[in-house]
ZAMI-158463 format. One line per 3 residues: number of its first residue (from 1); for each residue x, y, z of N, C-alpha, C. Coordinates in pm, whole numbers. Atoms other than C-alpha are relative to their C-alpha. Example, Ala and Ser with C-alpha at 12.3 -4.5 7.8 and 13.67 -1.06 7.14 Angstrom:
2
1 = 89,-119,0,1230,-450,780,90,120,0 | -82,-119,-6,1367,-106,714,-77,109,73
//
This chain:
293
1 = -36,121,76,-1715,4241,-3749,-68,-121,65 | 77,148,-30,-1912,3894,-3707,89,-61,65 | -108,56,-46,-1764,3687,-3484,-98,-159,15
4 = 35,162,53,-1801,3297,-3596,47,-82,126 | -35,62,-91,-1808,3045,-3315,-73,-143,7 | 85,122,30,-1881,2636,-3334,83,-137,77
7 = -54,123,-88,-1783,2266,-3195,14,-97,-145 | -61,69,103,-1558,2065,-3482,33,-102,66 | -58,101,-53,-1580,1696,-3366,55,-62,-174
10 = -85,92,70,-1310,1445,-3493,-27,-129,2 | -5,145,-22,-1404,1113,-3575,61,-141,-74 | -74,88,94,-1265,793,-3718,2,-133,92
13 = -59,111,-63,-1114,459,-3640,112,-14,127 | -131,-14,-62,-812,392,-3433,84,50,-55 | -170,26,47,-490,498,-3495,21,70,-171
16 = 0,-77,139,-594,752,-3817,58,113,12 | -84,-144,25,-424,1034,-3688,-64,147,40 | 106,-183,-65,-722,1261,-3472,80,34,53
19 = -42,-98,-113,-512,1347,-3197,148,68,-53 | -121,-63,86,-200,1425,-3484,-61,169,-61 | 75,-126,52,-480,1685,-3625,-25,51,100
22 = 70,-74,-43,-614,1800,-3354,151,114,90 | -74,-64,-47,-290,1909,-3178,73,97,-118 | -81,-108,139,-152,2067,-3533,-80,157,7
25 = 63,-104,47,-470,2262,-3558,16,141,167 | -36,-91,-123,-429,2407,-3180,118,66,86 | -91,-87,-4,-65,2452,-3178,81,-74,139
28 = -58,92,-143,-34,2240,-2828,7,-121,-11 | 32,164,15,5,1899,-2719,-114,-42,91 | 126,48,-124,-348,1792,-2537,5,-126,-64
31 = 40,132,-45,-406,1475,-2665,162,-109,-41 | -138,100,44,-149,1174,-2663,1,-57,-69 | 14,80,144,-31,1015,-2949,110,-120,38
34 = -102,138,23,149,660,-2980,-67,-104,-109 | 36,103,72,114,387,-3229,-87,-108,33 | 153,93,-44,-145,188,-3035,-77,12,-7
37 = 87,-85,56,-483,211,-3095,-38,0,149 | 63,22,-144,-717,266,-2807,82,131,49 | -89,-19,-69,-467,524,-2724,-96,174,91
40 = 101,-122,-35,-743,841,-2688,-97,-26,91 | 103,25,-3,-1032,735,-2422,-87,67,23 | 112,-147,-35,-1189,1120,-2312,-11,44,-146
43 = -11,-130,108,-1338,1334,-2536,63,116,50 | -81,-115,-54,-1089,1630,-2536,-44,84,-118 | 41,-158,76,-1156,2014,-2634,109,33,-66
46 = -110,-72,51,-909,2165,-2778,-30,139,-43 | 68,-102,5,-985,2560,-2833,124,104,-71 | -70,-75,62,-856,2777,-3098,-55,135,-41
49 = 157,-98,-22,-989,3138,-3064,107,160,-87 | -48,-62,107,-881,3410,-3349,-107,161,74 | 32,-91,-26,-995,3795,-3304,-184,-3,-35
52 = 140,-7,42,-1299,3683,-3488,-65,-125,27 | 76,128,22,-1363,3332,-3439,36,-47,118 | -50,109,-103,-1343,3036,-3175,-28,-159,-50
55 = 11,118,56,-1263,2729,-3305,-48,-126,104 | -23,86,-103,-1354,2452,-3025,-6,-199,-77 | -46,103,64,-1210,2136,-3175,-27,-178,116
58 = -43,92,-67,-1293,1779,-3049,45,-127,1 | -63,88,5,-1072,1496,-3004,-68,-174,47 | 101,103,-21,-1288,1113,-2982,111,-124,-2
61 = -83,151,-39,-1163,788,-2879,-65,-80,-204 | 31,88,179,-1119,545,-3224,-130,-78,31 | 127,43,22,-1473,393,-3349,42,-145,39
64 = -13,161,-30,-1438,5,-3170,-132,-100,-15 | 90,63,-38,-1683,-238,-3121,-5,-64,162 | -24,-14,-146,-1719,-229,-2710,-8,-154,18
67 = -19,163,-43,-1583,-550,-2567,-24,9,180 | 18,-78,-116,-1613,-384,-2211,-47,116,26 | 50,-95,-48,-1754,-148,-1967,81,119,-48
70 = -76,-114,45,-1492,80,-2005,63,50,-166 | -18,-6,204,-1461,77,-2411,-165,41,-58 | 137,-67,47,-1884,134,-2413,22,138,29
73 = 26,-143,-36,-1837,442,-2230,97,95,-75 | -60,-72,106,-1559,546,-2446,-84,63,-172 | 55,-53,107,-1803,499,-2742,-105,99,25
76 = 161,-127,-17,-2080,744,-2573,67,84,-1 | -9,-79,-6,-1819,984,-2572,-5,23,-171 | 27,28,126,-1809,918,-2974,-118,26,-23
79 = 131,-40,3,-2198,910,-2965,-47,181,16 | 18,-131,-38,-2203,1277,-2779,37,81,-121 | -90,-77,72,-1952,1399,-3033,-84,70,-176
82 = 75,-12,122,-2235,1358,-3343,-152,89,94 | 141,-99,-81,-2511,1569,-3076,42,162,-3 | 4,-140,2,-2324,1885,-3064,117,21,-93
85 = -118,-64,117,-2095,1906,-3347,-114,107,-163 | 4,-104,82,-2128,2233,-3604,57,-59,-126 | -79,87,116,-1860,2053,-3839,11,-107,34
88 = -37,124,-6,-1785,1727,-3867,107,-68,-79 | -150,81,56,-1442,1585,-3946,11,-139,-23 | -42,170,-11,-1418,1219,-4053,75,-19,-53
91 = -149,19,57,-1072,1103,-4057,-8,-179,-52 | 12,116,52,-978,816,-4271,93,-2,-85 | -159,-3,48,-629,691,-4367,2,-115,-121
94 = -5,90,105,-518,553,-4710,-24,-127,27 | 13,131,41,-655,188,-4804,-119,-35,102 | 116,40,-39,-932,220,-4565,-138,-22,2
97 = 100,55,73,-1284,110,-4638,-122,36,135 | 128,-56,-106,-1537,195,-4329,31,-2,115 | -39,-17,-159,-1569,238,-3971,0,-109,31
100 = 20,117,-80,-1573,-29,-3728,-140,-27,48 | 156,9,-26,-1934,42,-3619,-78,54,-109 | 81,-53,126,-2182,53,-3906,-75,121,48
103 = 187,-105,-20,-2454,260,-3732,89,144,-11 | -96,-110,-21,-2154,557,-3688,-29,53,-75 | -68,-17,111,-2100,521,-4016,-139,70,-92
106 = 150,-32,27,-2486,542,-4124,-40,131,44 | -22,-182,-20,-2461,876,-3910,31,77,-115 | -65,-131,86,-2249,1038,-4140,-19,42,-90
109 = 35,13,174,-2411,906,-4495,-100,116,39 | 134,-66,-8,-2733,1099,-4313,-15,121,91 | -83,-98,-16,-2558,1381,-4170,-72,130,-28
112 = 74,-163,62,-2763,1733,-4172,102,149,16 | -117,-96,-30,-2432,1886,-4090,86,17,-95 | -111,29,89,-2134,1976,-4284,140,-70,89
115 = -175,116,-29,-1867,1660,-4292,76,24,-103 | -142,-24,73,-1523,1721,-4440,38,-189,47 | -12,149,-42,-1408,1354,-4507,165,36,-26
118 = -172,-19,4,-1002,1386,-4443,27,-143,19 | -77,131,29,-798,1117,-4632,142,72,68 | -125,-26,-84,-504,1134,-4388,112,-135,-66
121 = -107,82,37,-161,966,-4457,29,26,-155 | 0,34,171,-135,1028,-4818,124,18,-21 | -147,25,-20,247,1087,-4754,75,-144,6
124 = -19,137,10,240,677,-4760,-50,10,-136 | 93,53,87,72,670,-5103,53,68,-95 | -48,-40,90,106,745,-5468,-118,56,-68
127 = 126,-58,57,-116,976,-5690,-93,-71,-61 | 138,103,31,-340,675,-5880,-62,-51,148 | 52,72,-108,-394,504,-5515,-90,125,49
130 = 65,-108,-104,-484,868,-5379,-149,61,-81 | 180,47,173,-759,873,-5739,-115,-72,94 | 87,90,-52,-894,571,-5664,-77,10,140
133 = 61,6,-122,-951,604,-5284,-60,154,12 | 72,-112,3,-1097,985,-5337,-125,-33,-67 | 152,60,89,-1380,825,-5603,-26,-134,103
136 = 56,60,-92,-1446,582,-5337,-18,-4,84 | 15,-58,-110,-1473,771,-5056,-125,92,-59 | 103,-137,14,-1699,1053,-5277,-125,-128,-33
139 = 107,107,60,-1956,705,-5399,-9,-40,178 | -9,41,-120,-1950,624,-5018,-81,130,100 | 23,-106,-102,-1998,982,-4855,-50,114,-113
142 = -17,-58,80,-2168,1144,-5119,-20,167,54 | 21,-118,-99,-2252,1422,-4879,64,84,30 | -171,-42,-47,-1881,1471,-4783,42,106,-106
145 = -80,-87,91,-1629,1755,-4874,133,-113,28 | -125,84,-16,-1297,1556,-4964,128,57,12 | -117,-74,19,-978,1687,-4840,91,-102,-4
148 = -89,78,-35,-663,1471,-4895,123,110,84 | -96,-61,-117,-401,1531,-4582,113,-102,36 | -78,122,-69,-122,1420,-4385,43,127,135
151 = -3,-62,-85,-184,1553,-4082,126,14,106 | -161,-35,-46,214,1456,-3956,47,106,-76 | -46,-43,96,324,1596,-4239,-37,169,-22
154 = 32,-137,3,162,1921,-4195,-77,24,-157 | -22,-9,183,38,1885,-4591,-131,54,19 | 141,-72,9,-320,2089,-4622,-51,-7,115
157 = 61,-10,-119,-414,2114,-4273,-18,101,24 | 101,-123,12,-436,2503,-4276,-112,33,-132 | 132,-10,73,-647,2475,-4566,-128,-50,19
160 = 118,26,-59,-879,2287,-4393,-11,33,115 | 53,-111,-85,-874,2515,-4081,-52,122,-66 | 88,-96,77,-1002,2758,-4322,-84,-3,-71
163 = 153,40,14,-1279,2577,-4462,-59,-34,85 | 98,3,-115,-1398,2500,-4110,-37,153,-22 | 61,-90,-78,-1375,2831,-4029,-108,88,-115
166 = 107,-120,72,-1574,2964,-4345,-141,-86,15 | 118,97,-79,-1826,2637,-4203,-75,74,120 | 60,-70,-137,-1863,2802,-3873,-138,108,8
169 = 118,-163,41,-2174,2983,-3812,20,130,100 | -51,-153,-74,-2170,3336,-3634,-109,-58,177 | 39,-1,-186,-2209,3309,-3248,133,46,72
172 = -100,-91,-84,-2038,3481,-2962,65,-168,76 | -102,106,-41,-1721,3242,-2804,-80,-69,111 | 56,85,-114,-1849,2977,-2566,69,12,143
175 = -39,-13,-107,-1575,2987,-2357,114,131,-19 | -114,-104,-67,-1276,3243,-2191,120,3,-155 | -62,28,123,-1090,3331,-2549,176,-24,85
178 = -182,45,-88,-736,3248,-2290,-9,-100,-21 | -2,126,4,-843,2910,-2280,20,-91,-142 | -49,70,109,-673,2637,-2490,-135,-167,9
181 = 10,135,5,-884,2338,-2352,-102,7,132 | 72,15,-113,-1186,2219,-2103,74,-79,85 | -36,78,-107,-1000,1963,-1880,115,61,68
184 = -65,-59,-120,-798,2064,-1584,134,-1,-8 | -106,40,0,-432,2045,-1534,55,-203,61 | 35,126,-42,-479,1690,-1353,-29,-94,-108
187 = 33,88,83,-607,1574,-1664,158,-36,-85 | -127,-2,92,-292,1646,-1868,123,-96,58 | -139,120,-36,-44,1495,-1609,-31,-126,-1
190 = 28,144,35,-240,1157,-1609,16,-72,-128 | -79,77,166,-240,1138,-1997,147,-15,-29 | -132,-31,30,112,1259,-2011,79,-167,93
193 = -60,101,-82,202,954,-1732,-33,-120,-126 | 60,73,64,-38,701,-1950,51,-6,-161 | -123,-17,160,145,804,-2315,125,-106,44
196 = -44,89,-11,422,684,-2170,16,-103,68 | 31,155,5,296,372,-2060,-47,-71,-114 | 23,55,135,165,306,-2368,129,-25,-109
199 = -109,30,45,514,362,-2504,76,-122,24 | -62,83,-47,679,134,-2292,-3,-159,30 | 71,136,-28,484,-185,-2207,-79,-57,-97
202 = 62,114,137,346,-469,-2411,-121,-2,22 | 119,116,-1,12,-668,-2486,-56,110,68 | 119,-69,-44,-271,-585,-2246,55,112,86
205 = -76,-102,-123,-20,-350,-1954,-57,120,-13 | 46,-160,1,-111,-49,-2108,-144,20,-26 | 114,-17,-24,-483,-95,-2154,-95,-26,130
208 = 102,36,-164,-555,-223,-1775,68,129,74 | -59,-126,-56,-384,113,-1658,-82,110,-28 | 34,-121,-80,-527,416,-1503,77,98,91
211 = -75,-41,-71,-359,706,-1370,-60,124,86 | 77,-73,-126,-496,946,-1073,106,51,29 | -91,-126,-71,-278,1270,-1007,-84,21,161
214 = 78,-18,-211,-389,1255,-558,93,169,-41 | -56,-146,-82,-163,1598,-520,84,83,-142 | -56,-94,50,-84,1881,-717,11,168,7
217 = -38,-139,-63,76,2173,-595,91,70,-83 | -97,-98,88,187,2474,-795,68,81,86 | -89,-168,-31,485,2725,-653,10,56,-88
220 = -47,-54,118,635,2975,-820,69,-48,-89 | -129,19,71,922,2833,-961,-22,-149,6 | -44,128,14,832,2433,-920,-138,-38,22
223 = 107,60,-2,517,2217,-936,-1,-130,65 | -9,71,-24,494,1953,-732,-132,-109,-44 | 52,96,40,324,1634,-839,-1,-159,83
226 = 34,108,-14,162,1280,-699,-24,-48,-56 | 95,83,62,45,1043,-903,-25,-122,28 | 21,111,-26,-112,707,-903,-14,-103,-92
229 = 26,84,137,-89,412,-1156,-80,-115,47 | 106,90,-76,-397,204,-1092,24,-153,-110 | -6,111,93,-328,-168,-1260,-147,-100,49
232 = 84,96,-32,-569,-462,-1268,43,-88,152 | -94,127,-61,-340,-739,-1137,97,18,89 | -162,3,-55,-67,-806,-878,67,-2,-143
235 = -107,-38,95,150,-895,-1165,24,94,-107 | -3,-144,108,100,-592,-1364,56,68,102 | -99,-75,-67,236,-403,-1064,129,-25,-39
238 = -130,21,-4,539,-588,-1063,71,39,-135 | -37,-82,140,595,-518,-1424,-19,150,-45 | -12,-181,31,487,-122,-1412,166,-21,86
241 = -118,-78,-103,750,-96,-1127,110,-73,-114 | -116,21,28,1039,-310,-1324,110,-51,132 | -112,109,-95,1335,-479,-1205,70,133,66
244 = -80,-95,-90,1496,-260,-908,-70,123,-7 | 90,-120,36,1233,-5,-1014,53,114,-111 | -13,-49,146,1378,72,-1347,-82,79,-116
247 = 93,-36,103,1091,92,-1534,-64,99,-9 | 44,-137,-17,879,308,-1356,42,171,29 | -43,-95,19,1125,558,-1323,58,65,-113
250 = 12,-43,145,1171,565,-1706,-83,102,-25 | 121,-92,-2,819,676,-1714,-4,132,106 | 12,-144,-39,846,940,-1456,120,100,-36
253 = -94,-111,39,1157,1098,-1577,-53,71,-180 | 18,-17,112,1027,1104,-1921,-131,90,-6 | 152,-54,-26,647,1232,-1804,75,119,32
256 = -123,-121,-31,898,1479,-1624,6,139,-76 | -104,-84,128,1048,1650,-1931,-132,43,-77 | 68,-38,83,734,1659,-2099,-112,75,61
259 = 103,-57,-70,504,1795,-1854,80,149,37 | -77,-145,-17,795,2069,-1779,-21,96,-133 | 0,-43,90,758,2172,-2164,-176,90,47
262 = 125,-46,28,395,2182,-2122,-59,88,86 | 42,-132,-116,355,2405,-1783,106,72,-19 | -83,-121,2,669,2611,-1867,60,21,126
265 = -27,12,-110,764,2497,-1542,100,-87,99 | -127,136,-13,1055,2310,-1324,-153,-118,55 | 86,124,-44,837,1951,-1217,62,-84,86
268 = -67,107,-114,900,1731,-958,-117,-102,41 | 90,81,32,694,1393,-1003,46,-115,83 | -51,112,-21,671,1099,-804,-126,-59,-25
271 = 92,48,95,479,794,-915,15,-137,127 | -16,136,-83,336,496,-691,-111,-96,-60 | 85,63,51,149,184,-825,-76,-93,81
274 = 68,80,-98,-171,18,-678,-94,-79,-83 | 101,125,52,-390,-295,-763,-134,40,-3 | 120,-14,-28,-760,-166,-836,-77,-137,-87
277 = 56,112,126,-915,-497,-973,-76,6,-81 | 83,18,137,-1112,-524,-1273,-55,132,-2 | 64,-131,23,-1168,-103,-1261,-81,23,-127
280 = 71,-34,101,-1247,-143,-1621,-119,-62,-4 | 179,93,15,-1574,-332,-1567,-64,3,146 | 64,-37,-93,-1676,-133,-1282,-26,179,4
283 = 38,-130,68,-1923,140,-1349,45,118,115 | -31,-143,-146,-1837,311,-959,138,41,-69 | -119,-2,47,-1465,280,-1054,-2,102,-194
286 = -21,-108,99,-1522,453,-1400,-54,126,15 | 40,-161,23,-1736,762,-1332,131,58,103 | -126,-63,-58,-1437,822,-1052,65,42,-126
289 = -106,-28,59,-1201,821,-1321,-54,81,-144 | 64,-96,155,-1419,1067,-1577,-57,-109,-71 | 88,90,150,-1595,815,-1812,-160,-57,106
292 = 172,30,-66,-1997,706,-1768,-75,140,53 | 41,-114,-53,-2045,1070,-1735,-8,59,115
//
C-alpha cells in the first residue's frame, strides 16, 4: 500500500483560529491558544501519522507587519512556512478581507501548490453572510479550494483532514511515526507558563515576556521543573510576581494542572522572575531563546 507523506503549513492573520485547527487535527494540545493576538511566535510541528500516511502539520505566528526585532523573526518563520509546504492552509475568519502583509498574500494568489482557503468561525455567521464571503474569497483566491469551518466547533474539520490527505503526495514518513511534534519537552513547559501569562496580565506584560525552563528532571512518578520568566522592566517584575506573590503563583499552579494533563505525570513547578532588558530587540538574546534561527 502507498504510503502518502507531506508538510501542511497554516497561515493567516492573528487570532483566526491556527492553533484551534491545528490542535483538533492532532488530537493534542501543542500550541497555545488565548484571545490575544501575537499569541503563537515558533513555528510548531504538529505530526499526525496513520498506517498509511504522515500528516506533519504546521502551526505560524499571525501575518503582522514587524514593528520589532523579535516580530521580524517571527515573520521568517511565516516566510519558511511557504518554502516547504506540500499543502497550504489559509485560514480566514468571517468578515475578513486580506492579510496584513500584501506580499504574503501575493504568495498565495501565485501559489504552485495546493491552498485550501478555510473560512473559519462560521458558527458566528448566517447562511447569506457565509454566500457572500465564499464568492469573495473564490474572486480573490481564484486558485483556492474553499472550505467553510469552525474549527472550535469541530464543524468540517475531518473533512478537510481528508482532502489534505488525498493532497498529500506518496513519500516514506519524515520522522519516528511515535512522534506527535519536533520541539522538546522544554518547549511545551515554557508555552504552557507563557499561555498563562497571556491569560492573566494586561497591555504590553504579556508581550515583553519570555520563559526559559533552566532544569528539568523526569522521575518515575514526578517531574521536576525550573523555570524562568524573563521581563523587560523592573516594573514588569513587580507585576509578574503580584502583591505577596499572588500572581505568580496563579500562573504556576495553573501551568501545574496543565502540564500534569499533558506529561501524564505528577509536576512540581517552581517559577522565578528576572529583568533581561530590551531581549526583544536583541538579536544574541533571540537566537538563545529559538527565533533568528
Amino acid at each position: 500500500m502507498a504510503h502518502k507523506a507531506g508538510f501542511v503549513n497554516i497561515i493567516g492573520n492573528p487570532n483566526v483560529g491556527k492553533s484551534t485547527l491545528m490542535n483538533a487535527f492532532v488530537g493534542e494540545k501543542l500550541s497555545i491558544i488565548t484571545s490575544k493576538a501575537q499569541t503563537t511566535r515558533h513555528r510548531i510541528l504538529g505530526i499526525v501519522n496513520g498506517d498509511d500516511f504522515q500528516m506533519i502539520l504546521s502551526d505560524t505566528p499571525g501575518i503582522i507587519k514587524p514593528a520589532y526585532e523579535l516580530q521580524s523573526s517571527m515573520m521568517d518563520f511565516v516566510k519558511s512556512a511557504f518554502e516547504d509546504a506540500d499543502v497550504l492552509l489559509y485560514m480566514v475568519e468571517i468578515g475578513e478581507k486580506a492579510l496584513k502583509d500584501e506580499s504574503f498574500f501575493k504568495k498565495i494568489q501565485n501559489s504552485k501548490i495546493p491552498v485550501l482557503l478555510l473560512l473559519n468561525k462560521i458558527d458566528t455567521s448566517d447562511q447569506q453572510i457565509l454566500e457572500e464571503q465564499m464568492q469573495y474569497w473564490q474572486e480573490q483566491l481564484p486558485n483556492a479550494e474553499i472550505h467553510p469551518i469552525s474549527a472550535l466547533e469541530n464543524f468540517n474539520v475531518t473533512e478537510v483532514f481528508n482532502r489534505i490527505l488525498e493532497l498529500l503526495p506518496e513519500a516514506p514518513p519524515y520522522y519516528p511515526k511515535d512522534q506527535i511534534t519536533d520541539k522538546p519537552e522544554r518547549f511545551f513547559v515554557n508555552e504552557t507558563i507563557r499561555e498563562k501569562i497571556l491569560l492573566h496580565y494586561k497591555k504590553e506584560i504579556p508581550y515583553s515576556v519570555e520563559v526559559e525552563t533552566e532544569e528539568f528532571l523526569e522521575d518515575e512518578d514526578i517531574i521536576r521543573i525550573r523555570s524562568v520568566i524573563m521581563v523587560e522592566r523592573d516594573t514588569q517584575k513587580g507585576i509578574i510576581i503580584g502583591h505577596k506573590g499572588a500572581a505568580i503563583k496563579k500562573v504556576g499552579v495553573e501551568a501545574r494542572k496543565d502540564l500534569e494533563k499533558f506529561f501524564a505525570k505528577q509536576v512540581h513547578i517552581e517559577l522565578y522572575v528576572k529583568v533581561n532588558k530590551n531581549w526583544r530587540s536583541n538579536s544574541q538574546q533571540l537566537r538563545r531563546f529559538g527565533y533568528n534561527g
